[in-house]
C-alpha positions as CSV (number, residue, x, y, z in Angstrom):
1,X,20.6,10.1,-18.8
2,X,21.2,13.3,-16.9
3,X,18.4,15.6,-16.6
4,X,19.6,19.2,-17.3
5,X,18.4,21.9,-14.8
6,X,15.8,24.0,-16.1
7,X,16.3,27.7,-17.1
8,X,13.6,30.2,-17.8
9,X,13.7,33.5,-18.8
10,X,11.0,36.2,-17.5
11,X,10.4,38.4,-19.3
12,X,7.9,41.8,-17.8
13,X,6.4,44.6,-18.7
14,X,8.7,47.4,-17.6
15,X,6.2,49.1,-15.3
16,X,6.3,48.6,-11.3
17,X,2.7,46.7,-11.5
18,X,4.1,43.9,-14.0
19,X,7.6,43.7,-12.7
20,X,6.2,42.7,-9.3
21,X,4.0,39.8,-10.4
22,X,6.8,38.7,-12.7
23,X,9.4,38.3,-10.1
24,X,7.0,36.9,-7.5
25,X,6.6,33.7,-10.2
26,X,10.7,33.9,-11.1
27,X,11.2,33.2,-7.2
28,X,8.5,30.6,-7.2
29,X,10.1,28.6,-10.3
30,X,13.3,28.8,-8.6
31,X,12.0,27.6,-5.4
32,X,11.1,24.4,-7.9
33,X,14.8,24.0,-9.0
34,X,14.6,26.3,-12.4
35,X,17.7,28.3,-13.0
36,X,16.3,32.2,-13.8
37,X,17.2,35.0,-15.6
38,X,15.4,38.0,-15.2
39,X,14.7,40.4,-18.0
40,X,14.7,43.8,-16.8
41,X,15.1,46.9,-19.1
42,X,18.0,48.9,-19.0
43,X,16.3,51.8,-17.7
44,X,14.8,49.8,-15.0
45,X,17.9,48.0,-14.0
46,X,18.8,51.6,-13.4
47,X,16.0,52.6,-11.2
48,X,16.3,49.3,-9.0
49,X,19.8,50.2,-8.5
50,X,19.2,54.0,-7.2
51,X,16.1,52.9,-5.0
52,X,17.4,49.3,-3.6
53,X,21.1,49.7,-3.8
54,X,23.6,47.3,-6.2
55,X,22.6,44.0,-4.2
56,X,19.4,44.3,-5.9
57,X,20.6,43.4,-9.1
58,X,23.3,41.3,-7.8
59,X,21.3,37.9,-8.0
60,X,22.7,34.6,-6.7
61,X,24.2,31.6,-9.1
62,X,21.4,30.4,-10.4
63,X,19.1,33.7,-10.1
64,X,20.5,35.8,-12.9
65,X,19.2,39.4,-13.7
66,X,19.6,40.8,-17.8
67,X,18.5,43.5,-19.4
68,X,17.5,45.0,-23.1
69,X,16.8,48.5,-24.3
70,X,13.6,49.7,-24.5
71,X,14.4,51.6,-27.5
72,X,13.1,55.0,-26.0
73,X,15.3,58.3,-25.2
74,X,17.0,59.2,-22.1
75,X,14.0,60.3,-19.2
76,X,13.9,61.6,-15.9
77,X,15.7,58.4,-13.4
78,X,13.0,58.9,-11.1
79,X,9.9,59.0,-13.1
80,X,7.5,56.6,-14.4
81,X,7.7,56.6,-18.1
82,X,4.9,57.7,-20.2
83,X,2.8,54.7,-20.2
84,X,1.5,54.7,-24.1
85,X,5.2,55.6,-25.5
86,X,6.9,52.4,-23.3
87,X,4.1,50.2,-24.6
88,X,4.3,51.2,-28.2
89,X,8.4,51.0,-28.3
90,X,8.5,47.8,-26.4
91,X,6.2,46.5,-29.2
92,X,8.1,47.6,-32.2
93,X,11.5,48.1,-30.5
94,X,12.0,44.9,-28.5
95,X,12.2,41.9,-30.4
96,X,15.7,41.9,-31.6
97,X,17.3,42.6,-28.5
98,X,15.5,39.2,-27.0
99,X,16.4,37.3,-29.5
100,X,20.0,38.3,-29.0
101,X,19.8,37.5,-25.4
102,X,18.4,34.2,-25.5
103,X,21.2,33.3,-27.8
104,X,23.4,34.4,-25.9
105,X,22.4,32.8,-23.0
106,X,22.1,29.2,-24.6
107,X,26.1,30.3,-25.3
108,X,27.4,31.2,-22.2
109,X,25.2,29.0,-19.5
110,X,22.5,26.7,-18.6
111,X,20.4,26.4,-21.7
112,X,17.2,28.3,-22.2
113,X,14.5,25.3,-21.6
114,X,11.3,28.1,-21.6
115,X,10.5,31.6,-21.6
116,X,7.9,33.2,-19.5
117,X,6.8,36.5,-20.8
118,X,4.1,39.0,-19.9
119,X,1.2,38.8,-22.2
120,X,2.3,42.4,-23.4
121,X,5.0,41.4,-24.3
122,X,3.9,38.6,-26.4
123,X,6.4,39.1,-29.4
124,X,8.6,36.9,-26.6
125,X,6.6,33.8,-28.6
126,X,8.4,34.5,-31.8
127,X,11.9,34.5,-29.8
128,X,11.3,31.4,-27.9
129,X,9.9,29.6,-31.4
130,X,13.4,31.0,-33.0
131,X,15.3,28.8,-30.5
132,X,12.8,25.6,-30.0
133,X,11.3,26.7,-27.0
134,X,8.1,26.6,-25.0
135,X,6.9,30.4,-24.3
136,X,4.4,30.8,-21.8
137,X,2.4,34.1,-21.1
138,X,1.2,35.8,-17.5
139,X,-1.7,37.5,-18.3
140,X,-0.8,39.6,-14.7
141,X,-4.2,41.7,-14.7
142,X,-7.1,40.3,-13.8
143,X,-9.4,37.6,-15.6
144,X,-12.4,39.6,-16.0
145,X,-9.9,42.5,-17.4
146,X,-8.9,40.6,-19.9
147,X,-12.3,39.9,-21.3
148,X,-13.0,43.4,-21.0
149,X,-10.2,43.7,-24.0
150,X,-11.1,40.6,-25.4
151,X,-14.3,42.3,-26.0
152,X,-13.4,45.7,-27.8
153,X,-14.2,44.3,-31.1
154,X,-17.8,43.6,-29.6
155,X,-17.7,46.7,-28.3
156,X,-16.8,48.0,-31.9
157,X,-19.2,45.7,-33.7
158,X,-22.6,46.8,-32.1
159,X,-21.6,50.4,-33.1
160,X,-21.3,51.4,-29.0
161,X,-17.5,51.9,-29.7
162,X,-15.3,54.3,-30.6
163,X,-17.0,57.2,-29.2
164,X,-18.4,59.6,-31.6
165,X,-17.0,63.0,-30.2
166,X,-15.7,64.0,-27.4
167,X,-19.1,65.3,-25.6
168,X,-19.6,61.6,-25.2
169,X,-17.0,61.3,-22.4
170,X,-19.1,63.9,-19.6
171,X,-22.7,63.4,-21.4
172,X,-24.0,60.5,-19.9
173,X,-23.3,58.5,-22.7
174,X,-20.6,56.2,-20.9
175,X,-23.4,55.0,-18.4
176,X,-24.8,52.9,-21.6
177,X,-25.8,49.7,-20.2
178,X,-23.5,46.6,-21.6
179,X,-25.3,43.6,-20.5
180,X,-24.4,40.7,-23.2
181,X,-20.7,40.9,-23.2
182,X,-19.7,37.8,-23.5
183,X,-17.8,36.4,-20.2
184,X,-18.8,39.6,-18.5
185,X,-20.9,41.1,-15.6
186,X,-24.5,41.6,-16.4
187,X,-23.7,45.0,-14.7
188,X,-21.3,46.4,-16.9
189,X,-21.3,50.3,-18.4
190,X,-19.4,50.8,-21.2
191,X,-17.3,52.9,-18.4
192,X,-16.5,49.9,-16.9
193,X,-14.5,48.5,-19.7
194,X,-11.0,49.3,-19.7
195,X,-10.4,53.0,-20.2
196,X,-8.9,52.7,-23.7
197,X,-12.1,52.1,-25.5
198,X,-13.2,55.7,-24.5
199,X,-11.8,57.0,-27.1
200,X,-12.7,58.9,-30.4
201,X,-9.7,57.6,-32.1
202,X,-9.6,54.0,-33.7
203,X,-6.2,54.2,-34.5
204,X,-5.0,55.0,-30.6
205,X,-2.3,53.5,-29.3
206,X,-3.3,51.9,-26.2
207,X,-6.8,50.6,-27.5
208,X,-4.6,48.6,-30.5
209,X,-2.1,47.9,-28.4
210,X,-4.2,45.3,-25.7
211,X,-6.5,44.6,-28.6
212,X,-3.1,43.0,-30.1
213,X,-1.9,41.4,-27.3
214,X,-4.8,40.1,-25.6
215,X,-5.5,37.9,-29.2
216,X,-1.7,37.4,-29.2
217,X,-2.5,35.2,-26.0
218,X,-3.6,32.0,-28.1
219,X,0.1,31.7,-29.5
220,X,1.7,31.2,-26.6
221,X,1.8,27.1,-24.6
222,X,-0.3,28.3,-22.1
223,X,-1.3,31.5,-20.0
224,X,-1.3,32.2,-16.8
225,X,-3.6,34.0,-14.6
226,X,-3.2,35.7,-11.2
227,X,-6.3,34.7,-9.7
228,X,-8.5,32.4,-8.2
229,X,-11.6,30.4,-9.9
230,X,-13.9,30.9,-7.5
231,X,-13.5,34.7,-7.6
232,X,-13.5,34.9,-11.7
233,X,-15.4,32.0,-12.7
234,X,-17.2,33.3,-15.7
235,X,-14.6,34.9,-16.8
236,X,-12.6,31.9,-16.7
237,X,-15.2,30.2,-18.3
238,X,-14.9,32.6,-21.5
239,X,-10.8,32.8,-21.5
240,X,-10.7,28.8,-21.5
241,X,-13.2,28.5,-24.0
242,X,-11.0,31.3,-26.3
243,X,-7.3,29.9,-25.5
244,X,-5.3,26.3,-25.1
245,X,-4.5,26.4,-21.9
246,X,-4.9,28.7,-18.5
247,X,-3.6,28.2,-15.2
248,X,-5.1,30.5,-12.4
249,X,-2.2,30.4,-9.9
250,X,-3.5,32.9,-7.3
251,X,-3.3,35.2,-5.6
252,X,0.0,35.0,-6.2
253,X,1.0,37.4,-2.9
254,X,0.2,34.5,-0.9
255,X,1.3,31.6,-2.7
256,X,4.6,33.1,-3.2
257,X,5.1,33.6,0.5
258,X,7.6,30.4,0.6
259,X,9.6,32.3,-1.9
260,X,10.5,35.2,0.4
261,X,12.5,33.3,2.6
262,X,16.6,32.8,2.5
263,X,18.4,34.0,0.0
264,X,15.9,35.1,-2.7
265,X,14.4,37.4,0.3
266,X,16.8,39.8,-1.0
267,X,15.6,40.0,-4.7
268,X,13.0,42.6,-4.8
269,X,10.8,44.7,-7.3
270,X,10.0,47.8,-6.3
271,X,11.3,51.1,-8.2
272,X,10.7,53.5,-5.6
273,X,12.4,53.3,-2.1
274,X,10.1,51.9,0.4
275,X,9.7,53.5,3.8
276,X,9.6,51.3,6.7
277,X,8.4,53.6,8.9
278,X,4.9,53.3,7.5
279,X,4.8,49.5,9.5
280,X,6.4,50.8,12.5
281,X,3.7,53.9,12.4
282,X,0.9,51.0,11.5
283,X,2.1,48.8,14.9
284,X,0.7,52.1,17.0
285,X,-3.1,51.7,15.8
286,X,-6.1,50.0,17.0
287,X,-7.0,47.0,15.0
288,X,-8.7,47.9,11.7
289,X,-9.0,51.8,12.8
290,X,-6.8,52.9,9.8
291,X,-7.4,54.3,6.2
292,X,-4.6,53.1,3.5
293,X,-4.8,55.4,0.7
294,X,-2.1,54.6,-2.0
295,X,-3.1,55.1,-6.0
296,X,-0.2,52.9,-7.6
297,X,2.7,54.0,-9.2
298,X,1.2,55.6,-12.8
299,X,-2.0,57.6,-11.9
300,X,-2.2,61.1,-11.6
301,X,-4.3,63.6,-10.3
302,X,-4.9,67.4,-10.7
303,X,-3.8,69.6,-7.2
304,X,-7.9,70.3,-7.0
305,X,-8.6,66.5,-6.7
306,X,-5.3,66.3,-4.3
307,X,-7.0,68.4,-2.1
308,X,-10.6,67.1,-2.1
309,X,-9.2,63.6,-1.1
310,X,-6.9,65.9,1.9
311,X,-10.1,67.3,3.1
312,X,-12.1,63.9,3.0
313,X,-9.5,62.2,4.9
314,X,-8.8,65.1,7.1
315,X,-12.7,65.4,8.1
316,X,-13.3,61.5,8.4
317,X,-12.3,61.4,11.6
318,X,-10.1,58.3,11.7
319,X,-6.0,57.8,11.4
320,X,-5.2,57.6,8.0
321,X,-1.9,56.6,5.9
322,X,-1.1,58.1,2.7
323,X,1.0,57.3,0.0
324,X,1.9,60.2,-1.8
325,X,4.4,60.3,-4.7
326,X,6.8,62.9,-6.1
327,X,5.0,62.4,-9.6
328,X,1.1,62.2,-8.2
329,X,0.6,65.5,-9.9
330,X,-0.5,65.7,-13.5
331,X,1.7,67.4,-15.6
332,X,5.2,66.9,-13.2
333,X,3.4,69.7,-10.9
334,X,4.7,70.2,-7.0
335,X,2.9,67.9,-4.9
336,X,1.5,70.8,-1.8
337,X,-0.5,69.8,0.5
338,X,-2.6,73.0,2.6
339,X,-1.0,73.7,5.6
340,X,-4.5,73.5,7.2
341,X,-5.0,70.0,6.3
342,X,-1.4,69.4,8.1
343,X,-2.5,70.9,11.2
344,X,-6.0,69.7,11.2
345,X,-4.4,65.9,11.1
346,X,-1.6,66.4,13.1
347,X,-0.7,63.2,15.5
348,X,-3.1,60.7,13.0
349,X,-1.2,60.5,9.4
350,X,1.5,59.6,8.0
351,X,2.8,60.7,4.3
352,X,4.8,58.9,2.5
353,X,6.4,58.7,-0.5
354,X,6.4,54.4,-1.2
355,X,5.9,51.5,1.0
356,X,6.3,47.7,1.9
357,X,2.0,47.6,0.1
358,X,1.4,44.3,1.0
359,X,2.4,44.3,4.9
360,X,0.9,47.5,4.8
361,X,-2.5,45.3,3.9
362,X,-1.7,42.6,6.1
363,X,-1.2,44.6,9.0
364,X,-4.4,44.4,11.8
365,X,-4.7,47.9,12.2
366,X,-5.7,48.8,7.9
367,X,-9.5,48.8,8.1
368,X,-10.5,50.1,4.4
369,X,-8.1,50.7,1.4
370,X,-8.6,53.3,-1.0
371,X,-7.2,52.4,-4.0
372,X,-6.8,53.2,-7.9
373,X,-8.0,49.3,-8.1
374,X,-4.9,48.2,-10.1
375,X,-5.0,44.1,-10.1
376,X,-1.8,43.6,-7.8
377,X,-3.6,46.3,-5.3
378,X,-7.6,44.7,-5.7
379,X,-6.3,40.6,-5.0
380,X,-3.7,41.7,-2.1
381,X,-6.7,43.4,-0.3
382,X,-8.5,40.8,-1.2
383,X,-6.7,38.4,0.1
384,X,-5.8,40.3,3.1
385,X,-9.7,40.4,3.6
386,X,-9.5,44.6,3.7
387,X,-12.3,46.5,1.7
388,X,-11.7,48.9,-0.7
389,X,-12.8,52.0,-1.8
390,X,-12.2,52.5,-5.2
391,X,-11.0,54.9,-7.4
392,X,-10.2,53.7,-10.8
393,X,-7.3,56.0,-13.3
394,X,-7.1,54.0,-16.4
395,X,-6.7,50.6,-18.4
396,X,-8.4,47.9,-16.9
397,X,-8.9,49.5,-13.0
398,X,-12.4,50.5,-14.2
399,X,-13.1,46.8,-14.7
400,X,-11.4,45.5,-11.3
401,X,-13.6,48.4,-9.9
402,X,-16.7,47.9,-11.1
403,X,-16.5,43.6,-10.1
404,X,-15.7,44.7,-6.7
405,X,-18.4,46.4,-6.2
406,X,-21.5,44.7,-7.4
407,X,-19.7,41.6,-8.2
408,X,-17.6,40.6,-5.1
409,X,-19.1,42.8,-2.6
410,X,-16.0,44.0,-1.1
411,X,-15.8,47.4,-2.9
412,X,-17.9,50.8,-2.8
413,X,-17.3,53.7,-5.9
414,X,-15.7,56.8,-5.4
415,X,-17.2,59.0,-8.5
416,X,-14.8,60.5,-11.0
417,X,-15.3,64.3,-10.1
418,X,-14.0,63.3,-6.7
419,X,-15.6,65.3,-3.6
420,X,-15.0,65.4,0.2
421,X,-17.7,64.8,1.3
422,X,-17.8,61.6,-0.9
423,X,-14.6,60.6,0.5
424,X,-15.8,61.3,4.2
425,X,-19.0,59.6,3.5
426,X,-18.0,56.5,2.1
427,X,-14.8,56.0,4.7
428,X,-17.2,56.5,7.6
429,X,-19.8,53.7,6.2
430,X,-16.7,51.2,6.0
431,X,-15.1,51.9,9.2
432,X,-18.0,52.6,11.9
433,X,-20.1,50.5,9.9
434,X,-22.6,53.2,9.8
435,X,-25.3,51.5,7.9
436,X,-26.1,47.9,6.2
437,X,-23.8,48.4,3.4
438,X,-20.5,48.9,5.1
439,X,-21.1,45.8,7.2
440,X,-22.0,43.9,4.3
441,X,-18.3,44.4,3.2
442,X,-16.9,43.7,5.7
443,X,-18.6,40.5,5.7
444,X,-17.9,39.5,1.9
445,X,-14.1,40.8,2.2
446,X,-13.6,38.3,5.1
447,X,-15.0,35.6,3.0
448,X,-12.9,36.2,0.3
449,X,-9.5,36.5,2.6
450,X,-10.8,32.8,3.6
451,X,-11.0,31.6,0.2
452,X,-7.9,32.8,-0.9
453,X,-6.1,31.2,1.8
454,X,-7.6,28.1,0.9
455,X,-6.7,28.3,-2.8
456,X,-3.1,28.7,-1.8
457,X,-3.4,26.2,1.3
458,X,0.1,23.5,0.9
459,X,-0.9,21.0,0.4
460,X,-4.2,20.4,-1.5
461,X,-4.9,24.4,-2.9
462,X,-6.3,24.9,-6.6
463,X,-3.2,27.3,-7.4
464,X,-0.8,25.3,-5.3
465,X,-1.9,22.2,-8.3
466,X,-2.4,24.3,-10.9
467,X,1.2,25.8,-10.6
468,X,2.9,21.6,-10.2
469,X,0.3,21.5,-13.4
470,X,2.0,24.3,-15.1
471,X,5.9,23.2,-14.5
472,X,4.9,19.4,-15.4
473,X,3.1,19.5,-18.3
474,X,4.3,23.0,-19.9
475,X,7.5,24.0,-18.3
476,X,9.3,21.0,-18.7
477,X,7.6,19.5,-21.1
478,X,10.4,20.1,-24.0
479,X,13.4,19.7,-20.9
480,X,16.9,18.6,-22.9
481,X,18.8,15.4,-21.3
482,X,22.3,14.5,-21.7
């Protein structure tokens, strides 16, 4: 009998940092002989048209881009969208459209043989079970994020969350030592837990929200994780203990490298434009004598922490690039930079709006990275063996932030009330290796890069089997012959 070819259907988050990890896997099961299609949402089907041009959504024969409402009003085409309001629509809006699509789909081509879905958007499970299908969840943050959710109810149970007022949040209070969460740091604050648990509201969006799709996850035929054992063992240890199955298949930045080539090299992810001068500017630096300052594409900040950072950067001494968005500011305020910072580093920065982050982190001359800690951000630098300084906005950033720093080594804390001086300080222990701590970093981050190289390494890498593991015994498990 004639094996079919199989088709799955990826389904992400419609935010920049889960689109990317999405379509990094899409092109890797492709590169294994699936047939994709793409799930995008109308809005963002829009935004990858303005910023990449129509070819972006084009797709080849058997690489297939679709899209669904998100169920929200018309918003600005250039603008994130607010974070809590996408998150609860997708939740309560998004079902129905799927469904629709996978049946039409199994109508008009290649049958749907799997669905691949981003664990926040684990109401895919229900849509693949409607049509007899294995559904799959990429759980695209990090491991020891997840059992920071995992462990709200904890968190909840010994009476340390919700917060009681609001005086909690700048009282000390969040520096409550949290040493017996299970699968978690010895180290952790109750800070350190993804930001959604600082709240005084039980009923908040975003806390329910990941507190109902991170125990969603045991639904699904297996989840996957972008990340390596050897960097998130215990945390690992807990999530395999908790769900069926989970495949670490990172980091997925390098193992997706084969992906990138030929035709597929023309399907990306980003929303924003990306500036190609910033590798051009990079290829005029020392080795390792550049700062890369880039916060993701959803934090904010307020025009007094703009210019604290400025001045840090400005005074530090060393070339910096900087990755400043149109929608940085709280509050859709003007991003303005002083004039005097302009002139003060005149001839050693470049501003840019978006860029190409990961050959930005590959490139020799990046030397530290400071970074909002998102999980695509943390495991590229990571990988690319760069150190970070970290300054964590929301979610699960604290968490990423607070491993790398007295878990993995490679990290050091910028404090919430940011300060120049901070900034100054901290950049000048990483990059002249002015004292024992900056060196130590330096050391760690190159041992990581190593391992991660390793863990990818064709043949014979953990991820490289764990991802044959995944397509053999899950993907294809429930394939339909003729």
């Amino acid at each position: 009998m004639e094996v079919k070819k199989p088709h799955a259907v990826i389904v992400p988050l419609p935010t920049q940092g889960h689109v990317t990890p999405m379509l990094k896997l899409a092109k890797l099961l492709h590169c294994k002989g699936f047939h994709i299609t793409f799930v995008n949402t109308e809005y963002n089907h829009r935004r990858l048209v303005r910023s990449r041009g129509p070819a972006a959504v084009e797709g080849l024969p058997d690489f297939r881009f679709a899209t669904i409402p998100d169920g929200l009003p018309p918003s600005d085409a250039d603008a994130t969208q607010d974070i809590p309001s996408v998150c609860y629509s997708t939740m309560t809006t998004c079902l129905p459209p799927l469904k629709r699509l996978l049946g039409e789909l199994n109508r008009g081509g290649p049958p749907v043989t799997c669905v691949v879905a981003d664990n926040v958007m684990s109401f895919s499970v229900d849509a693949a079970a409607e049509i007899g299908v294995p559904c799959v969840l990429f759980w695209t943050a990090s491991a020891c994020g997840y059992m920071g959710y995992r462990n709200f109810r904890f968190l909840m149970k010994e009476g340390i969350a919700p917060l009681k007022d609001e005086a909690q949040l700048s009282n000390g209070y969040l520096d409550t030592p949290v040493a017996q969460a299970p699968g978690m740091s010895r180290h952790m604050r109750l800070r350190d837990f993804p930001s959604f648990i600082c709240t005084t509201d039980r009923d908040d969006v975003m806390l329910n929200f990941l507190l109902h799709h991170s125990e969603q996850a045991g639904r699904a035929a297996a989840v996957i994780v972008n990340t390596l054992d050897e960097l998130e063992q215990p945390a690992l240890d807990a999530m395999r203990a908790m769900l069926p199955r989970v495949y670490t298949i990172g980091p997925l930045n390098l193992l997706a490298d084969k992906g990138e080539a030929g035709p597929l090299a023309g399907i990306r992810a980003s929303l924003w434009r990306e500036d190609r001068s910033c590798l051009e500017w990079l290829d005029g630096r020392e080795p390792r004598s550049v700062v890369y300052v880039n916060f993701g594409s959803i934090t904010t900040m307020s025009g007094g922490e703009l210019v604290e950072f400025a001045w840090g950067l400005a005074n530090c001494g060393h070339p910096f690039l900087w990755i400043v968005r149109n929608d940085l500011l709280a509050k859709g305020a003007a991003v303005r930079l002083p004039p005097e910072f302009l002139e003060a580093t005149k001839g050693r920065c470049l501003l840019a709006s978006w860029c190409e982050q990961e050959a930005v982190l590959r490139h020799q001359a990046v030397g530290v990275f400071l970074t909002h800690s998102g999980w695509n951000s943390a495991l590229v630098s990571i990988s690319a063996g760069v150190p970070m300084l970290c300054w964590p906005f929301f979610a699960e950033q604290q968490t990423n932030a607070r491993y790398a720093c007295v878990e993995w080594g490679v990290g050091m804390e910028i404090g919430d009330d940011v300060r120049r001086d901070e900034v100054e300080a901290r950049i000048r222990e990483v990059m002249g290796g002015e004292g024992a701590a900056g060196r130590e970093m330096k050391r760690r981050a190159a041992e990581w890069e190593e391992m991660c190289v390793r863990a990818t390494a064709q043949p014979g890498g953990r991820s490289v089997a764990n991802l044959e593991s995944l397509i053999k015994d899950v993907l294809l498990a429930a394939r339909p012959t003729d």
